[in-house]
PDB file of N, CA, C, O and CB in Angstrom:
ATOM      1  N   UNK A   1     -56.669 -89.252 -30.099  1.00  0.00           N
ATOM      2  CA  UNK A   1     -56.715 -88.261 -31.142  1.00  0.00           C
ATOM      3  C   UNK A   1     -58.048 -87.527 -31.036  1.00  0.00           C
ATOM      4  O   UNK A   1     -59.172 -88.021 -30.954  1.00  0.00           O
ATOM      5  CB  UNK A   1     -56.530 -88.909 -32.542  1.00  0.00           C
ATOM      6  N   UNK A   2     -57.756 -86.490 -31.051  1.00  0.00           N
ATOM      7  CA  UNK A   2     -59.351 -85.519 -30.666  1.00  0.00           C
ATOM      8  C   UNK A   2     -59.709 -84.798 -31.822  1.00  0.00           C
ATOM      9  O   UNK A   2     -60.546 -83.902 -31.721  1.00  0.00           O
ATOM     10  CB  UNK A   2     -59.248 -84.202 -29.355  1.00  0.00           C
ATOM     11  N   UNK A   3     -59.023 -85.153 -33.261  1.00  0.00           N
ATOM     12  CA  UNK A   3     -59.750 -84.323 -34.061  1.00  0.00           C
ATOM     13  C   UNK A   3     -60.333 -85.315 -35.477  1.00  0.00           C
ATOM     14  O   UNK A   3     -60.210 -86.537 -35.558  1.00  0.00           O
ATOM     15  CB  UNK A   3     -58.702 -82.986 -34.452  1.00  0.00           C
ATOM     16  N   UNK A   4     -60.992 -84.390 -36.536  1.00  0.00           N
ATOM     17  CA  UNK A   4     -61.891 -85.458 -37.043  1.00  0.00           C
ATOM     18  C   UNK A   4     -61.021 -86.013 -38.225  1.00  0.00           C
ATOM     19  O   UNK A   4     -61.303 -87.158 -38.577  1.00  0.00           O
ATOM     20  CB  UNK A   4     -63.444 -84.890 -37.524  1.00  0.00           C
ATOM     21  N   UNK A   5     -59.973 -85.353 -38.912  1.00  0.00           N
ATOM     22  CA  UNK A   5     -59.250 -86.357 -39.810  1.00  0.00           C
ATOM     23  C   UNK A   5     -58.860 -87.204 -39.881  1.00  0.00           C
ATOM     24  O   UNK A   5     -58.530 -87.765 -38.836  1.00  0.00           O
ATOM     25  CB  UNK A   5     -58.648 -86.296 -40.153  1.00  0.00           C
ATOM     26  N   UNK A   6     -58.616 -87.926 -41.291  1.00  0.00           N
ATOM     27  CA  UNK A   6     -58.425 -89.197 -41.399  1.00  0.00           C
ATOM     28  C   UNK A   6     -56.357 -89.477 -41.301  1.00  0.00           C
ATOM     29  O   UNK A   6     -55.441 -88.795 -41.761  1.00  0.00           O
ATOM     30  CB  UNK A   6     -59.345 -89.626 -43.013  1.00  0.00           C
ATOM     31  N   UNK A   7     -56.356 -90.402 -40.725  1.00  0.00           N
ATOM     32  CA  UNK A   7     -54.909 -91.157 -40.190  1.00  0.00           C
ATOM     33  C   UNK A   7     -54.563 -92.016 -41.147  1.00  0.00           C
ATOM     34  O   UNK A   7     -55.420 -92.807 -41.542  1.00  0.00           O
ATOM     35  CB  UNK A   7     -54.963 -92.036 -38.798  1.00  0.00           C
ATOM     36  N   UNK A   8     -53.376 -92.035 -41.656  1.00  0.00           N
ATOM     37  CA  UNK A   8     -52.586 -92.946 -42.495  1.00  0.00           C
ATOM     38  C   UNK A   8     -51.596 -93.943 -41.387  1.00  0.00           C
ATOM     39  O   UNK A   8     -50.513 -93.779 -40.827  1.00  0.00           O
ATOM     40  CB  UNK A   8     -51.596 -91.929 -43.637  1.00  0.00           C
ATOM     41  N   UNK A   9     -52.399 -94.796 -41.421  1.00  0.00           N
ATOM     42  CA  UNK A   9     -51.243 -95.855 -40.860  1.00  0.00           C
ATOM     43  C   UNK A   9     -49.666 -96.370 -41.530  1.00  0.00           C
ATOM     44  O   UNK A   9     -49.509 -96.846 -42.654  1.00  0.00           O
ATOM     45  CB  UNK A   9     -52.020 -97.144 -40.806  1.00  0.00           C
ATOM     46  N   UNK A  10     -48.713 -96.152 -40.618  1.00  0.00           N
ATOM     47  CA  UNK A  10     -47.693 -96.497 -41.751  1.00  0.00           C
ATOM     48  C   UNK A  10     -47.338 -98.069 -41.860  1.00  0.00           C
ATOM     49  O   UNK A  10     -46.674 -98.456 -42.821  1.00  0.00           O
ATOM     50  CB  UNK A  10     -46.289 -95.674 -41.471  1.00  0.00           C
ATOM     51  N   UNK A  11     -47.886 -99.181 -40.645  1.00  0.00           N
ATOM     52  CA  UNK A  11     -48.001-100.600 -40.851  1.00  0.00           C
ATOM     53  C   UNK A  11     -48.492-100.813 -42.471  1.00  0.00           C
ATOM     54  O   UNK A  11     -47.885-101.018 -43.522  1.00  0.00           O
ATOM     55  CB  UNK A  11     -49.115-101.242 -39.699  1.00  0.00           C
ATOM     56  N   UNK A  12     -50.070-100.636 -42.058  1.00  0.00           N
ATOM     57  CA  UNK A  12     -51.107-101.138 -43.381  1.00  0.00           C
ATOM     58  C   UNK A  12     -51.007-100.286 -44.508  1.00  0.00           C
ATOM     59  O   UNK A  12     -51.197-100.676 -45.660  1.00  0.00           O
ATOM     60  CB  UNK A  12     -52.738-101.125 -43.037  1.00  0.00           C
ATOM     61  N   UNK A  13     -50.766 -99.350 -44.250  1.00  0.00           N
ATOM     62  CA  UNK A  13     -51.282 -98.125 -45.214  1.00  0.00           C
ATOM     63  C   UNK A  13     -53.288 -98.124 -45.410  1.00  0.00           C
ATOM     64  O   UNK A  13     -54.082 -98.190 -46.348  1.00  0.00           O
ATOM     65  CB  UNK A  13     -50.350 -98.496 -47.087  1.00  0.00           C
ATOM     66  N   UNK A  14     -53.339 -98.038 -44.316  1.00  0.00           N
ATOM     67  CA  UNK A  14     -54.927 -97.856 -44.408  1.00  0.00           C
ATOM     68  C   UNK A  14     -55.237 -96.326 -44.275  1.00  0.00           C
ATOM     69  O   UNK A  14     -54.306 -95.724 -43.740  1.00  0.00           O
ATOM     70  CB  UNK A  14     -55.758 -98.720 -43.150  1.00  0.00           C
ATOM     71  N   UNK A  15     -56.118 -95.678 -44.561  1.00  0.00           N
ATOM     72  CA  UNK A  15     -56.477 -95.036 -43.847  1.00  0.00           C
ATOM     73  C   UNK A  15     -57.571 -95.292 -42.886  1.00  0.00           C
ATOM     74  O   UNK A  15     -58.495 -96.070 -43.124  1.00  0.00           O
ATOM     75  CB  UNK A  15     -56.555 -94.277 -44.424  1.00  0.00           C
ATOM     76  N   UNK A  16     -57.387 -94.343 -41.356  1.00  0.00           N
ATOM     77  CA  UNK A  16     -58.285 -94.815 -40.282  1.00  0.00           C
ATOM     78  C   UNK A  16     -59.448 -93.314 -39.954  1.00  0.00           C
ATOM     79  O   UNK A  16     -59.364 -92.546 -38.996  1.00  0.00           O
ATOM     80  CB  UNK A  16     -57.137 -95.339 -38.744  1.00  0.00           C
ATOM     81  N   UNK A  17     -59.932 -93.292 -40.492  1.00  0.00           N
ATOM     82  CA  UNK A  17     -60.926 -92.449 -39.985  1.00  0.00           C
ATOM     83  C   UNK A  17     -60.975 -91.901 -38.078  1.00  0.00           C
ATOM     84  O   UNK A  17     -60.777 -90.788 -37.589  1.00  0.00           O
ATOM     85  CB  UNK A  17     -62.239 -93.356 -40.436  1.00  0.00           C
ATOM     86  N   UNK A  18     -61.312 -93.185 -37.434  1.00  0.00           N
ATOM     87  CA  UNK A  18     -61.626 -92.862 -36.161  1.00  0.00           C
ATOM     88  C   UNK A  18     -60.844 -92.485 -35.236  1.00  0.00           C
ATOM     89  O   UNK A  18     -61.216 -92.091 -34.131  1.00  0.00           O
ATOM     90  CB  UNK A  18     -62.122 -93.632 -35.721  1.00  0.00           C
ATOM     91  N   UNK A  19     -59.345 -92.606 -35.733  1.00  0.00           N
ATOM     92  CA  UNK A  19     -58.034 -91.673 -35.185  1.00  0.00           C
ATOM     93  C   UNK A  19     -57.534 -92.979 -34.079  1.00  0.00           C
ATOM     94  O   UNK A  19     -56.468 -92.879 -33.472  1.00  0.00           O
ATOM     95  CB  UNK A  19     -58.577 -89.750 -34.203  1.00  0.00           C
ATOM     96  N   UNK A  20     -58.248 -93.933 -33.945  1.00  0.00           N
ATOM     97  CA  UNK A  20     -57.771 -95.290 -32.768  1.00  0.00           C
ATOM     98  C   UNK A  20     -56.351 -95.750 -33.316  1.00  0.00           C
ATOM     99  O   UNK A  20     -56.229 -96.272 -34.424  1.00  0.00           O
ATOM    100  CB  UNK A  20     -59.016 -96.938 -32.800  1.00  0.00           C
ATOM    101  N   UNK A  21     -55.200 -95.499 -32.385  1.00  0.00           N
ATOM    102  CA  UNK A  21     -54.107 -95.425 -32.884  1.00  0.00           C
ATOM    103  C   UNK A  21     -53.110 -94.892 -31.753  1.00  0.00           C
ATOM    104  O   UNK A  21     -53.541 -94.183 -30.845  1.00  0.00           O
ATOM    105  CB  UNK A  21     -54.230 -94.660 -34.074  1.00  0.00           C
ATOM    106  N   UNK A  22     -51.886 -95.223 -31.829  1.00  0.00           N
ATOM    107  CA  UNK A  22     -51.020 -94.041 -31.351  1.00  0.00           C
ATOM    108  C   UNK A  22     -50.570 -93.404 -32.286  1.00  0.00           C
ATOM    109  O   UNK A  22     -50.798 -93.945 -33.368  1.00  0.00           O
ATOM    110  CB  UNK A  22     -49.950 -94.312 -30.588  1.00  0.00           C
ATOM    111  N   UNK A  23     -49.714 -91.950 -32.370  1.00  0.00           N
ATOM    112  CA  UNK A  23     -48.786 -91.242 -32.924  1.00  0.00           C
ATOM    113  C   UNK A  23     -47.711 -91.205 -32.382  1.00  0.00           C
ATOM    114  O   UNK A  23     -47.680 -91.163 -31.152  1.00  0.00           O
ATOM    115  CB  UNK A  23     -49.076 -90.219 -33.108  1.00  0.00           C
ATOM    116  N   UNK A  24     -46.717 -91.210 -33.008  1.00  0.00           N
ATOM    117  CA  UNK A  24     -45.275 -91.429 -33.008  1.00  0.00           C
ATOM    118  C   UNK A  24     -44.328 -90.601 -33.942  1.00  0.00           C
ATOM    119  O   UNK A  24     -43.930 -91.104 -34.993  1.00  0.00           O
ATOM    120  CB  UNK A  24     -45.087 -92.786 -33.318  1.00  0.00           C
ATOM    121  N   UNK A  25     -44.055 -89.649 -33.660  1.00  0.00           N
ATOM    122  CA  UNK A  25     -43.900 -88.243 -34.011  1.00  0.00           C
ATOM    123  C   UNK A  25     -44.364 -87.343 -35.693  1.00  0.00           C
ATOM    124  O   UNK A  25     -44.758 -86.180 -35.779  1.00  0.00           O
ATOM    125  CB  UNK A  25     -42.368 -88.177 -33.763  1.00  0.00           C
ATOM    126  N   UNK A  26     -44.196 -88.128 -36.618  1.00  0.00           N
ATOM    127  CA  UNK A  26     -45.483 -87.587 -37.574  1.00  0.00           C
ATOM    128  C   UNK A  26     -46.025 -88.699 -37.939  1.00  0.00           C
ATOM    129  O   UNK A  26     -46.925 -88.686 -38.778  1.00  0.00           O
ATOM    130  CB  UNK A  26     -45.187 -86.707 -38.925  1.00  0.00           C
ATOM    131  N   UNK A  27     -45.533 -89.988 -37.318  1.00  0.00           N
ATOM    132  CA  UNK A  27     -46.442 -91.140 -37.926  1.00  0.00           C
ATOM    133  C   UNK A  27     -47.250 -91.429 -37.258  1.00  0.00           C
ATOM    134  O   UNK A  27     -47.481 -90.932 -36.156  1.00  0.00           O
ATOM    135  CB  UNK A  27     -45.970 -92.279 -38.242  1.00  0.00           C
ATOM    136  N   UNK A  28     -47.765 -92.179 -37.725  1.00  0.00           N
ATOM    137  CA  UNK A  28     -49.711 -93.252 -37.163  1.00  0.00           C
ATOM    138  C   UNK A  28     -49.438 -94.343 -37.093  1.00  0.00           C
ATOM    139  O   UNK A  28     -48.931 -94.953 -38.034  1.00  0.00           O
ATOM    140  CB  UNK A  28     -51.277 -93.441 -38.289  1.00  0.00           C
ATOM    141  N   UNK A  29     -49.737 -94.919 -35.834  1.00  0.00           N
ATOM    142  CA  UNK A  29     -50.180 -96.411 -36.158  1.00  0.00           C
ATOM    143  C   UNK A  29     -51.294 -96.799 -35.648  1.00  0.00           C
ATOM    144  O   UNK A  29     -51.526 -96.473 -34.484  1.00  0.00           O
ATOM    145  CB  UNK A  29     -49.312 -97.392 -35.751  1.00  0.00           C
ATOM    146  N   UNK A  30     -52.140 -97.492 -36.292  1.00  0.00           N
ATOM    147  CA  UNK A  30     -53.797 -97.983 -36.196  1.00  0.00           C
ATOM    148  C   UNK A  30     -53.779 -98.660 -34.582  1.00  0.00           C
ATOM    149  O   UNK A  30     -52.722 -98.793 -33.965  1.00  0.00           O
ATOM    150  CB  UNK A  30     -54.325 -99.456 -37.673  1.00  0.00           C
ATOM    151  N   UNK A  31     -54.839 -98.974 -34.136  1.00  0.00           N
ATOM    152  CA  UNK A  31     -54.913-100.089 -33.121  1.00  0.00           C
ATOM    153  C   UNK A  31     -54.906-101.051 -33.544  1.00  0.00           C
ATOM    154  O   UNK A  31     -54.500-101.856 -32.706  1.00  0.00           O
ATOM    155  CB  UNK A  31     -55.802-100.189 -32.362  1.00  0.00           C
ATOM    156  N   UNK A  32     -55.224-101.657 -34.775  1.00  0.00           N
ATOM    157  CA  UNK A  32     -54.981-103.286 -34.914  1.00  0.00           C
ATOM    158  C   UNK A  32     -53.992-103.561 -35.245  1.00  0.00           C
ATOM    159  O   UNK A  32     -53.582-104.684 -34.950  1.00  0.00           O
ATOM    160  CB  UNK A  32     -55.670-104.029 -35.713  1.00  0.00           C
ATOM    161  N   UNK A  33     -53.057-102.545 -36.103  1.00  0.00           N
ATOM    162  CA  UNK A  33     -51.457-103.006 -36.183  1.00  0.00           C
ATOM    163  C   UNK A  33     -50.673-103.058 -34.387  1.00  0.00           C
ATOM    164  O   UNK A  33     -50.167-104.031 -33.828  1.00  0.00           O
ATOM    165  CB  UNK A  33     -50.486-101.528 -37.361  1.00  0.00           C
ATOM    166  N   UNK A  34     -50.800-101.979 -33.991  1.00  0.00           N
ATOM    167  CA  UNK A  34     -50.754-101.649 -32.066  1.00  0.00           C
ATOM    168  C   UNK A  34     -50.712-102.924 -32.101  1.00  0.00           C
ATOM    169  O   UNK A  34     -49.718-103.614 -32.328  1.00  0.00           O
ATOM    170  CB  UNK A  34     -52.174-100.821 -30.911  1.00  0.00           C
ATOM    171  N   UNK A  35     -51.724-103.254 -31.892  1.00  0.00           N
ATOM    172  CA  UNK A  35     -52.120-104.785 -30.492  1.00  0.00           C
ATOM    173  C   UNK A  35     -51.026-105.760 -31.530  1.00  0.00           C
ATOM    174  O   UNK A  35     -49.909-105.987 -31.064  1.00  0.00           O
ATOM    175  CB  UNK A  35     -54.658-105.780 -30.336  1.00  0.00           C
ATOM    176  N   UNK A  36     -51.346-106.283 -32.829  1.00  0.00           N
ATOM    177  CA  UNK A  36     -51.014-107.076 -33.533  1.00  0.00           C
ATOM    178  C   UNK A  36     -49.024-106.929 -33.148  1.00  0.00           C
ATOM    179  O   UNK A  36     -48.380-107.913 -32.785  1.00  0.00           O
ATOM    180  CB  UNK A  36     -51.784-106.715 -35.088  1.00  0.00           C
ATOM    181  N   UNK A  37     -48.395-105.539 -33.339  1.00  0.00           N
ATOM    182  CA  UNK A  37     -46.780-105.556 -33.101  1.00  0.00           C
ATOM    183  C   UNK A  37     -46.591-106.276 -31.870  1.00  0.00           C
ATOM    184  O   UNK A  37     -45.898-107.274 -31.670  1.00  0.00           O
ATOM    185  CB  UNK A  37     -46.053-104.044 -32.955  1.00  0.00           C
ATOM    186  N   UNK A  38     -47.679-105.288 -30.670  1.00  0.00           N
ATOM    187  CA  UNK A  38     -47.162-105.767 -29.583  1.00  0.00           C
ATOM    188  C   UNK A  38     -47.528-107.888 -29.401  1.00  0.00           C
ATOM    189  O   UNK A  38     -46.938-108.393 -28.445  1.00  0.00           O
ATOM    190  CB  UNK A  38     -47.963-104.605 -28.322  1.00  0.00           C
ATOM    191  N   UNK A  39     -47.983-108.399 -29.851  1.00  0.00           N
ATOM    192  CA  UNK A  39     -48.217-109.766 -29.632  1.00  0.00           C
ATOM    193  C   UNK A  39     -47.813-110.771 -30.413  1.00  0.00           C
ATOM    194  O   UNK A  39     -48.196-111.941 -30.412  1.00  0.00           O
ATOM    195  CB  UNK A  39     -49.319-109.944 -29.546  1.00  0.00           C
ATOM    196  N   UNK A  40     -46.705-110.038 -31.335  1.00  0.00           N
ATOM    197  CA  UNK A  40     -45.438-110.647 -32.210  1.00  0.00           C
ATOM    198  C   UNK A  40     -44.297-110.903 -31.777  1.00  0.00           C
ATOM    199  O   UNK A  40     -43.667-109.873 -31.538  1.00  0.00           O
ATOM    200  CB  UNK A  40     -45.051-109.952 -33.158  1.00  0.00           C
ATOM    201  N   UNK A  41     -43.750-111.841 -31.568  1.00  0.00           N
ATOM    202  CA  UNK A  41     -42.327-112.229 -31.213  1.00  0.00           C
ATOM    203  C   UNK A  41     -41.235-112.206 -31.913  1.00  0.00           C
ATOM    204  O   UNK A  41     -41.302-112.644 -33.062  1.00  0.00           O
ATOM    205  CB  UNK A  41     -42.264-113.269 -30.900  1.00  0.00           C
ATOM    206  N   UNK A  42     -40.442-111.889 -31.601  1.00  0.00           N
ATOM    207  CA  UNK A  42     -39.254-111.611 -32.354  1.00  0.00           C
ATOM    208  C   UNK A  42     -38.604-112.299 -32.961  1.00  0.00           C
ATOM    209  O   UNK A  42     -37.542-111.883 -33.425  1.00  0.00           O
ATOM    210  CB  UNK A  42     -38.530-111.216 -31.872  1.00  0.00           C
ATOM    211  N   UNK A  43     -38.987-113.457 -33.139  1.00  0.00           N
ATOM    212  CA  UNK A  43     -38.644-114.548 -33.884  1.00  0.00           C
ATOM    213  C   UNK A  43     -39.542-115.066 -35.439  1.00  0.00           C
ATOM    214  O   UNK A  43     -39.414-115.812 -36.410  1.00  0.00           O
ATOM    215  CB  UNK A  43     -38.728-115.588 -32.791  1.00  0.00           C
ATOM    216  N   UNK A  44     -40.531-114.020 -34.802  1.00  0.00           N
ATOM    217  CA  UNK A  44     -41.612-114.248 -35.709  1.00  0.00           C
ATOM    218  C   UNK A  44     -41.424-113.653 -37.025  1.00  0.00           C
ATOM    219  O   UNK A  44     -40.937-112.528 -37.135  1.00  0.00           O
ATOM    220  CB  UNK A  44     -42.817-113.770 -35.163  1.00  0.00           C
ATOM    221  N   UNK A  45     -41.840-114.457 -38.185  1.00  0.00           N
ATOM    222  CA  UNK A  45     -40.976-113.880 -39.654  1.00  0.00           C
ATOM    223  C   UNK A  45     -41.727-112.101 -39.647  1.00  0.00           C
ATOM    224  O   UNK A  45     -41.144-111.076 -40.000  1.00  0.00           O
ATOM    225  CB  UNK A  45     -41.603-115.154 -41.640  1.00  0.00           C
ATOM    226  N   UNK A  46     -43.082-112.218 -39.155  1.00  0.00           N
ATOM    227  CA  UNK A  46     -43.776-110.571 -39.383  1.00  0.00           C
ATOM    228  C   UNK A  46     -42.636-109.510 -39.256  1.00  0.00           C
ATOM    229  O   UNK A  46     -42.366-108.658 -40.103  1.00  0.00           O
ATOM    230  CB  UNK A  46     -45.049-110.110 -38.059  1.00  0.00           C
ATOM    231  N   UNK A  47     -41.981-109.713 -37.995  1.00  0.00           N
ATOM    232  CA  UNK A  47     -40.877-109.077 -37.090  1.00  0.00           C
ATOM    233  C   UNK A  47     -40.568-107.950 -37.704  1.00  0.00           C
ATOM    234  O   UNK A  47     -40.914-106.778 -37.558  1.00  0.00           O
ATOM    235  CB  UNK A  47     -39.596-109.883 -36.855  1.00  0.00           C
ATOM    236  N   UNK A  48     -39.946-108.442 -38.325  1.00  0.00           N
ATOM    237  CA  UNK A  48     -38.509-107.781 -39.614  1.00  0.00           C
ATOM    238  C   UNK A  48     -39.439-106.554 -40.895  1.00  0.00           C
ATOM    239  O   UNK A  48     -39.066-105.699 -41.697  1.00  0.00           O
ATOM    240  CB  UNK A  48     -37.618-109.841 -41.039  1.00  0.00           C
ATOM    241  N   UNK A  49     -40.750-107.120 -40.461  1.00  0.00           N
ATOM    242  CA  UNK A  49     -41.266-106.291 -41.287  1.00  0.00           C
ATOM    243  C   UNK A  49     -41.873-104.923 -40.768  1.00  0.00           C
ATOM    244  O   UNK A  49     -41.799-103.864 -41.391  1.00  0.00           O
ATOM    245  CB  UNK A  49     -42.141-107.008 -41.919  1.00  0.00           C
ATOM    246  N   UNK A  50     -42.682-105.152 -39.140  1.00  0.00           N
ATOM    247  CA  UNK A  50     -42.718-103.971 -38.606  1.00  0.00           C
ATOM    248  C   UNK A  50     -41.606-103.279 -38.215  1.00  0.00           C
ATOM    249  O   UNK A  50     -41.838-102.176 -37.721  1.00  0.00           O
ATOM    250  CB  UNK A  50     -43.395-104.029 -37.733  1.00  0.00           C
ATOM    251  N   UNK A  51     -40.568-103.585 -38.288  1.00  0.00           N
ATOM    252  CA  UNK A  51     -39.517-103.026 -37.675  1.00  0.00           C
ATOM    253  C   UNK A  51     -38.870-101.782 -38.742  1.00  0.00           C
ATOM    254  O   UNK A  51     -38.411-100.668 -38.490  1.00  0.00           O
ATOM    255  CB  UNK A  51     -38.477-104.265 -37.301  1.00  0.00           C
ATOM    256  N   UNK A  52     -39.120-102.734 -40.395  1.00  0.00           N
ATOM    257  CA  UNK A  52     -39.063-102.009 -41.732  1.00  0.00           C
ATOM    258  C   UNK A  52     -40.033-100.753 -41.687  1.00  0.00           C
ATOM    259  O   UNK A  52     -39.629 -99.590 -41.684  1.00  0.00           O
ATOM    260  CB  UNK A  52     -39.503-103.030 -42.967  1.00  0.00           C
ATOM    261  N   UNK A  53     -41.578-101.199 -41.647  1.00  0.00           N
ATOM    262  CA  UNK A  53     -42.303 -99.718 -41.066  1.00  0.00           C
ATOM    263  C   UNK A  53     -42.168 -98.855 -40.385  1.00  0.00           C
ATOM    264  O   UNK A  53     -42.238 -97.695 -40.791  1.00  0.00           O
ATOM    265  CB  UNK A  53     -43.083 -99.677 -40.625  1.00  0.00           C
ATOM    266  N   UNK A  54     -41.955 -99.150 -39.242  1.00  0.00           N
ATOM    267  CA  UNK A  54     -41.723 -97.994 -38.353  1.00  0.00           C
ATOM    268  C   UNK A  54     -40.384 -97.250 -38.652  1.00  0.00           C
ATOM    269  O   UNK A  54     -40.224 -96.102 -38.237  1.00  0.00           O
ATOM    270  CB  UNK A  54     -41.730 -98.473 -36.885  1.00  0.00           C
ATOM    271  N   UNK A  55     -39.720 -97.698 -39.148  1.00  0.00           N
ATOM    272  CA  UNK A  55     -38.204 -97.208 -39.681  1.00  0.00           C
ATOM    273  C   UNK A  55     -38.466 -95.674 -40.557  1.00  0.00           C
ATOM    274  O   UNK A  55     -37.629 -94.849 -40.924  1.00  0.00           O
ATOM    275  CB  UNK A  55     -37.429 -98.615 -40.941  1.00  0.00           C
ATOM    276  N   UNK A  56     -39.825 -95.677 -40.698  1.00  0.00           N
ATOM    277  CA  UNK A  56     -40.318 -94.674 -41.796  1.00  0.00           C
ATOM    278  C   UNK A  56     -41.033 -93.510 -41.082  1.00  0.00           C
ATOM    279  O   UNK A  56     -41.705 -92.794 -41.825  1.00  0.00           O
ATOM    280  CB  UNK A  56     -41.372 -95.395 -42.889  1.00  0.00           C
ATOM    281  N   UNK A  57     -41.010 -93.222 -39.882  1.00  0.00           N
ATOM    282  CA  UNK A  57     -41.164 -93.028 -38.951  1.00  0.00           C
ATOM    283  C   UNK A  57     -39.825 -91.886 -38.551  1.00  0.00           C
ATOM    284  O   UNK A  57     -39.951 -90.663 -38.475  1.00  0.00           O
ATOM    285  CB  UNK A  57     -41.401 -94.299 -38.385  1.00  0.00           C
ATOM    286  N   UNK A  58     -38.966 -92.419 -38.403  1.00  0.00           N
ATOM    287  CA  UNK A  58     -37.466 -91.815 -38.234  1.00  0.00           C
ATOM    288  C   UNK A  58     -36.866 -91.144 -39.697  1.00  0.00           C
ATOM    289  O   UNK A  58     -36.427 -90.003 -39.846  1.00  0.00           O
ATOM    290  CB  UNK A  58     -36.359 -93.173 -37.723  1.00  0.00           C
ATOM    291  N   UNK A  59     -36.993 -92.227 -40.724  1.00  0.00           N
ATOM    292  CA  UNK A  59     -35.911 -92.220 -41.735  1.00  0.00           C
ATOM    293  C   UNK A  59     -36.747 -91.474 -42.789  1.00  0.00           C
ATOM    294  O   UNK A  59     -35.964 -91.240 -43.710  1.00  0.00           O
ATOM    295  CB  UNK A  59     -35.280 -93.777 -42.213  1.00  0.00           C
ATOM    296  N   UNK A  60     -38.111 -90.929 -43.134  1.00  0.00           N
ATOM    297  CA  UNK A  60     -38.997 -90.820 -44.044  1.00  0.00           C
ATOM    298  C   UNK A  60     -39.524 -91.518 -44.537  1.00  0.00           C
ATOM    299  O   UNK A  60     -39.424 -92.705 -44.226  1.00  0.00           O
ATOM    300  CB  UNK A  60     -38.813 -90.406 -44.688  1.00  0.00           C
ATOM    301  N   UNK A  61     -40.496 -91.002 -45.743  1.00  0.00           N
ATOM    302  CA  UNK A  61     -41.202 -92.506 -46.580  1.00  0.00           C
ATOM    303  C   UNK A  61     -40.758 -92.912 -47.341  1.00  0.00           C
ATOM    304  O   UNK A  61     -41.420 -93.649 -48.072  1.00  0.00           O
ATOM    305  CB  UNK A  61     -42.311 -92.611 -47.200  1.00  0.00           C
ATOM    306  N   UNK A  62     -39.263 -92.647 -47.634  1.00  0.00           N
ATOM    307  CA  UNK A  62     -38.505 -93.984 -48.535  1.00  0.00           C
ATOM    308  C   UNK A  62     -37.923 -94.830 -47.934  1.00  0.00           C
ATOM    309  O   UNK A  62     -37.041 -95.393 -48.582  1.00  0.00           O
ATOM    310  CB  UNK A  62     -37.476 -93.716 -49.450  1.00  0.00           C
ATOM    311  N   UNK A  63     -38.130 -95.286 -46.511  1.00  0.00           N
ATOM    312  CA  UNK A  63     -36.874 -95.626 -45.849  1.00  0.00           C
ATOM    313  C   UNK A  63     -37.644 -96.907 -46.325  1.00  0.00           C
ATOM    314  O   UNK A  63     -37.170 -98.024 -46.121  1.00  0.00           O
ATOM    315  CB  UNK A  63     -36.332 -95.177 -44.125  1.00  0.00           C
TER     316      UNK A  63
END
């Protein structure tokens, strides 16, 4: 991210200042949610919950 605003993560709902993150077509996701999805298993109870976030992503922010 090359510019100076602040990023709403849709994992945490943080905001991230330093833009460390990917985008995913109008959404954000932080780098510590990043690393944290990718090193979750699918079995893992978190699972079901990033899967609920990012859904918001596609579906809007009520999804």
């Amino acid at each position: 991210m090359d510019d100076n605003r602040e990023h709403h993560c849709i994992i945490c709902n943080q905001q991230k200042s330093d833009g460390q993150g990917i985008r995913i077509v109008s959404g954000f996701i932080c780098e510590t949610c990043e690393e944290e999805m990718v090193r979750t298993d699918v079995k893992d109870a978190k699972y079901p919950f990033f899967i609920h976030q990012m859904k918001q992503i596609f579906l809007g922010e009520n999804a």
